[in-house]
N, C-alpha and C positions, 0 to 999 in steps of 0.2 A: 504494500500500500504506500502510496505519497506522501512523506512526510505534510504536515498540515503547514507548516511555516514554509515548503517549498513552494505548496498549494498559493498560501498567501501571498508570500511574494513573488510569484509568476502575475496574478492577477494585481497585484498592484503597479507593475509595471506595462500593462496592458489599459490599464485604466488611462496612463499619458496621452498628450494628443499628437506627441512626435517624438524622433530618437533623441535619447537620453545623450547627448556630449559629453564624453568622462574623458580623461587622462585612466588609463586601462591600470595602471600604477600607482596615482600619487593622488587618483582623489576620493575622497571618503562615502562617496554618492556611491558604491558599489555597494551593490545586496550580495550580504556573505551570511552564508550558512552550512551548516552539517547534521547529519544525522547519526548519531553514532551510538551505539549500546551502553546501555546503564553505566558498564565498569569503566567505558573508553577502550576495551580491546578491542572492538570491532568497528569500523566506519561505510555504513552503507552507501550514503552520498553527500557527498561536498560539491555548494554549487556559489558560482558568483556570475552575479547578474550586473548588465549595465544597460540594456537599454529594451525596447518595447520588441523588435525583432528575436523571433524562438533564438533560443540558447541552440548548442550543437552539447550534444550526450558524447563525454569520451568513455572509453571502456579499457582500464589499462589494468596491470597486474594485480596490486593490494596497496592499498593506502599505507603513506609513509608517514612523517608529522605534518603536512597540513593539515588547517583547521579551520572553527570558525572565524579566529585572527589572525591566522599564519599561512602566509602562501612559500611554500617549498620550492623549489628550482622547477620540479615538474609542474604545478601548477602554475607558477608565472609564464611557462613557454605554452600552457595548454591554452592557456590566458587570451596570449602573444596569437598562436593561429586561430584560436574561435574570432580575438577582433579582426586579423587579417581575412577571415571567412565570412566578414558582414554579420556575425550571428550575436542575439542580443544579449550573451554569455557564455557558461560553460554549465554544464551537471558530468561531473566523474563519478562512475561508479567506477567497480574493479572485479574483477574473477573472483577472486579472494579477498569477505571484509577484517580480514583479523590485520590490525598494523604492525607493521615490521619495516624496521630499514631494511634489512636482509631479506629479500627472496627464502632462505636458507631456513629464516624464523616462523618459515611458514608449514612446518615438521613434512609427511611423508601425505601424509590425506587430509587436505584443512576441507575445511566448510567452504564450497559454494557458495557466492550471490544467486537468492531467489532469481530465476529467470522470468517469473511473473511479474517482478517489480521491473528489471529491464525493461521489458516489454511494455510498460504502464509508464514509464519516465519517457520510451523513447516515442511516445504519440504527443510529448509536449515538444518536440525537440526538432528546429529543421534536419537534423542528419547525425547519425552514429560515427564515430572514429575510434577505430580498434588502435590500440597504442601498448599493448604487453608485453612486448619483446620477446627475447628468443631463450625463456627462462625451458625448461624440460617438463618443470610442473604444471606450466601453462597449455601444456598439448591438447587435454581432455577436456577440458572445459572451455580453452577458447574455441575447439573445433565447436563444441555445442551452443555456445553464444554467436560464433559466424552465419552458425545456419538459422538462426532467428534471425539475423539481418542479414539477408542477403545482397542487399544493397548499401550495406557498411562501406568503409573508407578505411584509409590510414594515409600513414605519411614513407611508405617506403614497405619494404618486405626483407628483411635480414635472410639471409642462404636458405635458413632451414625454410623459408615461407612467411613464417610470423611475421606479424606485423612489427613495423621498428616503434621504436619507444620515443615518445614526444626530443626527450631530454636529450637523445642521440643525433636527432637529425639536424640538417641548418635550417634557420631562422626564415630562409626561402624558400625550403623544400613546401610543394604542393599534394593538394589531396589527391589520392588516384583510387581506386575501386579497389577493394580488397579480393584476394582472389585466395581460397585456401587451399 
């Protein structure tokens, strides 16, 4: 289900009579939010909003320390291409919501993101972007999340196929059709 403060502030942003003009960085008028488990080890979705135009849903490995005040390296660059893609923010989900820096912390079988909730995020959202990288643990579950979007995106395809990871690629790189 959609968190109800995401719910809120998509619709308050809808309610404008034109695009929001931010500095995507430095200015305070962004709607920043998250959704995350009681304890804090899990983060379903973290979203920042700037302007009346749908946000873009990215879909990346497992949440690291961004949050409701803190944007990470991955999230300033997720930032960086949803403005560059005209879209009126961002919503990140991830394959796995338990946070970890490490890939590694995420032991041998973690818990799946509900693919119901994907699916329910991604009908507010102009367009998906796959961005998991080329992690081992990501095989199973991205294949399963691909084929719900079949008209997904990324920003590039590392060897094995997987999509490349925001944080890897240049600042120019463009969206192409994800293909698994």
């Amino acid at each position: 289900m959609i968190p109800t403060q995401l719910r809120s502030h998509l619709s308050l942003l809808g309610s404008a009579n034109g695009f929001i003009d931010m500095d995507l960085f430095a200015n305070p008028g962004i709607i920043k939010g998250a959704d995350f488990s009681k304890d804090k080890k899990q983060r379903f979705l973290l979203w920042r909003l700037w302007g009346i135009d749908q946000p873009l849903m990215w879909i990346c490995l497992n949440p690291s320390m961004a949050g409701v005040n803190h944007d990470d390296p991955t999230l300033k660059r997720i930032m960086g291409f949803s403005g560059k893609a005209k879209a009126g923010g961002c919503i990140v989900a991830n394959l796995f919501p338990m946070v970890s820096t490490d890939p590694k912390g995420l032991g041998d079988d973690p818990e799946h993101t509900n693919p119901g909730l994907l699916m329910e995020v991604s009908k507010l959202c102009k367009g998906v972007v796959f961005g998991w990288g080329a992690e081992p643990i990501a095989q199973e579950a991205g294949h399963i999340v691909s084929t719900l979007f079949p008209d997904g995106m990324c920003l590039g395809h590392n060897k094995d196929g997987s999509p490349k990871h925001p944080l890897y690629v240049p600042a120019s790189e463009d969206f192409r059709r994800y293909k698994a």
